[in-house]
C-alpha positions as CSV (number, residue, x, y, z in Angstrom):
1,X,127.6,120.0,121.4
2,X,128.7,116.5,121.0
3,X,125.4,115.0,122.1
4,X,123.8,116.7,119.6
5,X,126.1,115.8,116.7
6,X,124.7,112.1,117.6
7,X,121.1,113.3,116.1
8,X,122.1,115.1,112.8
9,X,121.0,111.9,110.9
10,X,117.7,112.5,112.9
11,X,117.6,115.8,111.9
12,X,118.1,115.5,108.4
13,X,115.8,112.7,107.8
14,X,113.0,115.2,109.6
15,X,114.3,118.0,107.4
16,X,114.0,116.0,104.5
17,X,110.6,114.4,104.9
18,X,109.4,117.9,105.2
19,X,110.6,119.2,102.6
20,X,109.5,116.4,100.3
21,X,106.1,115.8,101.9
22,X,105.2,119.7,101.4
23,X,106.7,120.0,98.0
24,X,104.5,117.0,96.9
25,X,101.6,118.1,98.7
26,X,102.1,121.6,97.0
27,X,102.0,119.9,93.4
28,X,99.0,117.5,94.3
29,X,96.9,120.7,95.4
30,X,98.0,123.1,92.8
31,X,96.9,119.5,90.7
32,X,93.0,120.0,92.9
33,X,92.8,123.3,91.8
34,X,92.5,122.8,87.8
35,X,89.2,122.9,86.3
36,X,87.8,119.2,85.3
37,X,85.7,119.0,83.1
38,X,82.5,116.4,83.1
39,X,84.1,113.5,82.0
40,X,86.7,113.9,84.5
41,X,85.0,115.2,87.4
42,X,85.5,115.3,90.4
43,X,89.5,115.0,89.3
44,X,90.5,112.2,87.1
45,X,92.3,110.3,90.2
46,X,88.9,110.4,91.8
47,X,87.0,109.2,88.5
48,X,89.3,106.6,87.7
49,X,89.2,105.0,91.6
50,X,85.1,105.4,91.7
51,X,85.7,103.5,88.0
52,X,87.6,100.6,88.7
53,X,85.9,100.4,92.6
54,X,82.1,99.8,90.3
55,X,84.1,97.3,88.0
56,X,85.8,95.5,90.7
57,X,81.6,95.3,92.6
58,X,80.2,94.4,88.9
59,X,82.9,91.3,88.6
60,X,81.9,90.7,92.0
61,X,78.2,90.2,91.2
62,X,76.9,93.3,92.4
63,X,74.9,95.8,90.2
64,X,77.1,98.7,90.7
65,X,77.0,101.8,89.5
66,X,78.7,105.2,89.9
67,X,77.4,109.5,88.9
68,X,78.8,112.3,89.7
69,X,77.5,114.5,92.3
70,X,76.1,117.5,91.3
71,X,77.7,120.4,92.4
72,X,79.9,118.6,94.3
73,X,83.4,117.0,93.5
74,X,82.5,113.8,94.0
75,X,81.2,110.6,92.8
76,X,77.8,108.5,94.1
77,X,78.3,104.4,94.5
78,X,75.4,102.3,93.9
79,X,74.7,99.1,95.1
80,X,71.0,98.1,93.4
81,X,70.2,101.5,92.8
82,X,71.2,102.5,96.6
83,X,73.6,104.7,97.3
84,X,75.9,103.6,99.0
85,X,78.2,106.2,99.4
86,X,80.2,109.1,97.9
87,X,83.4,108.8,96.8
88,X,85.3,112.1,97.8
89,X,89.3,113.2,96.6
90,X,90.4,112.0,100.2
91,X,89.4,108.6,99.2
92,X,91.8,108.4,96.2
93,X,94.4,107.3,98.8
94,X,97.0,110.0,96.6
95,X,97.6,111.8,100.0
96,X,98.7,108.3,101.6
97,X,100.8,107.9,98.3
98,X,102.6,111.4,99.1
99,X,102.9,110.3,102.8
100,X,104.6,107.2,101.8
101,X,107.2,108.7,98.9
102,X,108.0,111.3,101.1
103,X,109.5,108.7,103.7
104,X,111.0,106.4,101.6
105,X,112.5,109.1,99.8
106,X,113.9,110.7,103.0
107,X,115.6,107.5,103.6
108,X,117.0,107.2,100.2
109,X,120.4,105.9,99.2
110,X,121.0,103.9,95.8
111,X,118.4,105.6,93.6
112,X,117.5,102.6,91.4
113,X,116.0,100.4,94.5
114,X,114.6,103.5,95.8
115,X,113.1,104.2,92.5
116,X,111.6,100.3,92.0
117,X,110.2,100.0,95.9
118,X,108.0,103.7,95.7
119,X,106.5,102.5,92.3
120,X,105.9,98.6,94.1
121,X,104.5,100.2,97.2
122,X,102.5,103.1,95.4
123,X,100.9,100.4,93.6
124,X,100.3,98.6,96.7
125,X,98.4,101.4,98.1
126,X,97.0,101.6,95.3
127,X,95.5,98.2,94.9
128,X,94.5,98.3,99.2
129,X,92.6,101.4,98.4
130,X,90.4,99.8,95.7
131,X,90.1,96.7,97.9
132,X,88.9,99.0,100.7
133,X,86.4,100.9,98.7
134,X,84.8,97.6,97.4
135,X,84.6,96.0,101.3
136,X,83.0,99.0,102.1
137,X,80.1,99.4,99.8
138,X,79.7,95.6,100.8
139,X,79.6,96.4,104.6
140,X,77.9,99.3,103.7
141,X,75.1,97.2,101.5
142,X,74.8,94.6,103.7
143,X,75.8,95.4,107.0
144,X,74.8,99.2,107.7
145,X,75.2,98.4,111.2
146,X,79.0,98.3,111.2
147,X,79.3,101.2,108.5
148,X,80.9,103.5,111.1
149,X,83.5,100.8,112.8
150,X,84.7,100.1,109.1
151,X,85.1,103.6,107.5
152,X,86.6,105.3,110.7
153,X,88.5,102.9,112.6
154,X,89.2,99.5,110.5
155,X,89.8,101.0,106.9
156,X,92.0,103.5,107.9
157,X,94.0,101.1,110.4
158,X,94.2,98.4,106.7
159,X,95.4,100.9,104.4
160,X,97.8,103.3,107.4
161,X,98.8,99.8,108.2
162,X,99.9,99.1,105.1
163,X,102.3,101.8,104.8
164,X,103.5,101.1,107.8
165,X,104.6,97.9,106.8
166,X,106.3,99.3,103.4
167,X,108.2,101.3,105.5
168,X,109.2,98.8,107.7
169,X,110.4,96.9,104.8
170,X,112.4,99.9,103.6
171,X,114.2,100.8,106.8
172,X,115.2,97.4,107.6
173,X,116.8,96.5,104.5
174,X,118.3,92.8,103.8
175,X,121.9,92.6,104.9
176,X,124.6,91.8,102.4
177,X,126.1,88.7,102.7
């Protein structure tokens, strides 16, 4: 029983996650399931990254511009009157954002630092997502051949890699001197 007692904090924090990370993904879906409207469609998360993803391309040079698809919950990127691909709910990087807060949360102990470093890293994630929708409607534009290596392996290794790093820098916490 002593043995044991040694993984409680183990335990807990596993507990804990759990707990959170359902509880927020509960919210973010019973969030999917209202009914947008046009102007917000797919979901306004969704709009608003397909949004600011065409006005990042447009500042970088390119004729961008976004639709949504009919009948589906999603948004059409253009490159030049291409499409170069749709943006979907899984790419507003929210469920990586839930992921994340429900770690650092688990892991929580003075609630004003904890409170500071989810806002920093959400934004973070935040600001890596856009990045990684913008490099891939390059890629995709300009290099179809590498579409696949970037969307499945490369872009998911940046922006899981990024968390990763947050809570890296979360758990290993300057010492106090």
């Amino acid at each position: 029983m002593g043995a044991l007692r040694t993984y409680i904090p183990v335990f807990k924090f596993v507990a804990t996650f759990g707990i959170i990370y359902i509880v927020l993904s509960l919210i973010y879906y019973l969030y999917l399931q209202q009914d947008y409207n046009s102007s917000n469609y797919p979901d306004p998360v969704t709009s608003q990254v397909s949004f600011q993803t065409q006005q990042l391309l447009i500042a970088l040079g390119y004729d961008a511009q976004i639709s949504n698809v009919p009948h589906h919950p999603s948004v059409y990127m253009y490159l030049d009157k291409t499409v170069v691909y749709r943006v979907i709910e899984g790419c507003n990087a929210i469920s990586v954002m839930i992921l994340f807060v429900a770690f650092v949360l688990a892991f929580a102990k003075a609630w004003k630092k904890t409170v500071l470093f989810i806002i920093t890293g959400v934004i973070l994630i935040y600001l890596v997502n856009l990045s990684r929708l913008v490099a891939l409607a390059v890629i995709k534009y300009k290099y179809p051949q590498y579409d696949h290596i970037s969307h499945d392996i490369l872009f998911p290794a940046v922006i899981y890699g990024s968390v990763i790093l947050l809570w890296l820098l979360w758990i290993k916490k300057p010492k106090q001197t």
